[in-house]
Structures are given as structure tokens and as C-alpha cells.
C-alpha positions as CSV (number, residue, x, y, z in Angstrom):
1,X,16.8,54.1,-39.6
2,X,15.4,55.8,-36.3
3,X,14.3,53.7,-33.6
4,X,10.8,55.1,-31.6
5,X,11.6,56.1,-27.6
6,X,10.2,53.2,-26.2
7,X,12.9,50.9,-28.6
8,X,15.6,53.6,-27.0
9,X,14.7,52.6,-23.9
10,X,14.8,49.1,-24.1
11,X,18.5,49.5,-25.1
12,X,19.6,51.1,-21.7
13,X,22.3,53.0,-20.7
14,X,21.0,55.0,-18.6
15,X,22.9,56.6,-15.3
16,X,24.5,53.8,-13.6
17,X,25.1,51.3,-17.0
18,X,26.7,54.1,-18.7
19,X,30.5,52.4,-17.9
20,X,32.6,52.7,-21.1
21,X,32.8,49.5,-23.4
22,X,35.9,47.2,-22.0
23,X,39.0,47.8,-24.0
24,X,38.4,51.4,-25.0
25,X,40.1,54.3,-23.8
26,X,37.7,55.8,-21.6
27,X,37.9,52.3,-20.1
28,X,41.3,51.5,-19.2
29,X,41.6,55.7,-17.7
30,X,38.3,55.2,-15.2
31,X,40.1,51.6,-14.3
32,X,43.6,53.1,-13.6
33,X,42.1,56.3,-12.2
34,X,39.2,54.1,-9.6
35,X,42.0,51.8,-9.0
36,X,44.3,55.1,-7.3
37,X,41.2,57.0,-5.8
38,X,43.2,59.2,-3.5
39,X,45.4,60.2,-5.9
40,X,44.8,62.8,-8.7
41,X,47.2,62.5,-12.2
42,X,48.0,64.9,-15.0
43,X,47.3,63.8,-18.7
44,X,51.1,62.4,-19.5
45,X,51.4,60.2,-16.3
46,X,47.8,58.8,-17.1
47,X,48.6,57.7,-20.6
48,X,52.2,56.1,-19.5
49,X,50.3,54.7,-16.8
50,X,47.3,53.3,-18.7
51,X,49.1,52.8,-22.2
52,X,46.5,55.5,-24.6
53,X,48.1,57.9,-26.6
54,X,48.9,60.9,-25.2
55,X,46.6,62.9,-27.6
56,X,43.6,60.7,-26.9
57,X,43.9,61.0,-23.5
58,X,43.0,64.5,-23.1
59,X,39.5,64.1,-24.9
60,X,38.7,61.1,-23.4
61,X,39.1,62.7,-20.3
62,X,37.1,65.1,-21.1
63,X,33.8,63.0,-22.3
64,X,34.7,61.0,-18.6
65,X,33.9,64.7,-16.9
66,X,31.0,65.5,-19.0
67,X,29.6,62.3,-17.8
68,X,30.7,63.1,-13.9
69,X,33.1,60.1,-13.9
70,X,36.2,62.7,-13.3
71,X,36.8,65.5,-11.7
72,X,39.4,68.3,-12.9
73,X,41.7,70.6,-10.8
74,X,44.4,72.8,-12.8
75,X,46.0,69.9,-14.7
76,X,45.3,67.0,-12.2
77,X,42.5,64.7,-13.2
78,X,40.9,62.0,-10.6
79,X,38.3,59.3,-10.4
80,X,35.1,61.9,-9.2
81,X,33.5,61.0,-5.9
82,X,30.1,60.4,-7.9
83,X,31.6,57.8,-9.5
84,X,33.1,55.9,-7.0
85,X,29.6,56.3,-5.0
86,X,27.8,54.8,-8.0
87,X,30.5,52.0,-8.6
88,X,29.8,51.0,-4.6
89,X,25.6,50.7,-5.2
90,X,26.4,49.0,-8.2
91,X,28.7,46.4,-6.6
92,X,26.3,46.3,-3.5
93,X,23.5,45.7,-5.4
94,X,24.9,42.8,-7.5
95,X,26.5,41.4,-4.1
96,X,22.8,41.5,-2.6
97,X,21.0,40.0,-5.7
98,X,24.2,37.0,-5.7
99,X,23.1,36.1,-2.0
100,X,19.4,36.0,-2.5
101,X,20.1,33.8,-5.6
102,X,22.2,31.8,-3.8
103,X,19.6,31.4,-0.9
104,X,17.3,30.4,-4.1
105,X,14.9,33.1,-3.4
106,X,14.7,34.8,-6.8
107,X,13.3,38.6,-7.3
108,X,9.6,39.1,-7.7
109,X,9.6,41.4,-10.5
110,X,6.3,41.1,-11.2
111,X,5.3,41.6,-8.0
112,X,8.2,44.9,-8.1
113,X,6.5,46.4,-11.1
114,X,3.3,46.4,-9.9
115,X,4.5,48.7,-7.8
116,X,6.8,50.8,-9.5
117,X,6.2,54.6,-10.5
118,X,7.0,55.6,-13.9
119,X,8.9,58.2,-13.9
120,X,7.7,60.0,-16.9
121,X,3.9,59.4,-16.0
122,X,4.9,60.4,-12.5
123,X,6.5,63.8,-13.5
124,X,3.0,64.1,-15.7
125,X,1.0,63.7,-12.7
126,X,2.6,66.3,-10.6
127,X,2.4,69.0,-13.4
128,X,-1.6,68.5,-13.6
């Protein structure tokens, strides 16, 4: 059964919560591959390192670059740079919103949204 946009939206996922499901493959290669980010491997010495099958480790590689959480040279793969820049907001974020917590000083999001530009009506607005 479809679901209407604003139900779609609701469900997330957008850039930034995008990070593959924990367990998968796409999973364990963007946690070996962020965990060596100087470093760029080819397809055989990811899977012995990360224990996926060698021939699921090619595709899966490939839906990470579609996404921009790789980057591809020849046969070398590697954690993109986009990637680790998003995985640093993320983690800054989350450290910023633990120490205001902690400081019991909760976020006005009421007071945020009041506020807040809507993309889509925004984009509306500059066409007219």
C-alpha cells in the first residue's frame, strides 16, 4: 500500500541518517573502511578484512559510492572525505545536544520551529 509524501517524510532518512542498518554489509565495509581513513583497499582485502563475501562486496561497494560514502580510484576503494565530514557533525552535534542535557537545559523546539524555513515552501517562494 503507498504511503502519501508527508508519511515518507516522517520516516526519515534523509542525508545524514542514511547510515546502513547495523549488521549488514554495507555496514561492517563503511566501519572497517572509516576505521582506516588514510588508507584505501581493493575488494579482496576488504572482504578478508570485514568478513562479506567476496562477491557481495563489490556491489555493496558500489551502492556506498552512489550514496558518496566511498570513493573509487582504479581498484582501491576508501571511506570518501564527505563521509567522514558528515560522521564529524553528526558526532558533534550529539556531543553538543549530551552537554546541554546534562546541564538540564533542554532544546526549544518549539521555539526552533517557529523559526525554521521549509525547504520546499522556501524553494516555492524564490521561483514566484
Amino acid at each position: 500500500m503507498p504511503i502519501n509524501k508527508d508519511r515518507f517524510e516522517e520516516l526519515g532518512g534523509g542525508s545524514g541518517e542514511d547510515s546502513p542498518t547495523p549488521g549488514t554489509n554495507a555496514a561492517k565495509i563503511l566501519s572497517f573502511l572509516r576505521s582506516h581513513p588514510d588508507k584505501a583497499f581493493t575488494q579482496s582485502e576488504i572482504a578478508s578484512e570485514t568478513g562479506v563475501k567476496t562477491g557481495s562486496v563489490g556491489p555493496t561497494l558500489v551502492r556506498l559510492r552512489e550514496r558518496g560514502r566511498v570513493d573509487h580510484r582504479g581498484k582501491y576503494w576508501r571511506v570518501s572525505d564527505h563521509d567522514e565530514a558528515v560522521s564529524a557533525a553528526t558526532g558533534h552535534a550529539a556531543a553538543a545536544l549530551a552537554v546541554r542535557e546534562t546541564d538540564g537545559e533542554r532544546p526549544q523546539m518549539d521555539e526552533w520551529q517557529a523559526h525554521a524555513v521549509d525547504p520546499r515552501n522556501h524553494r516555492d517562494e524564490q521561483k514566484q
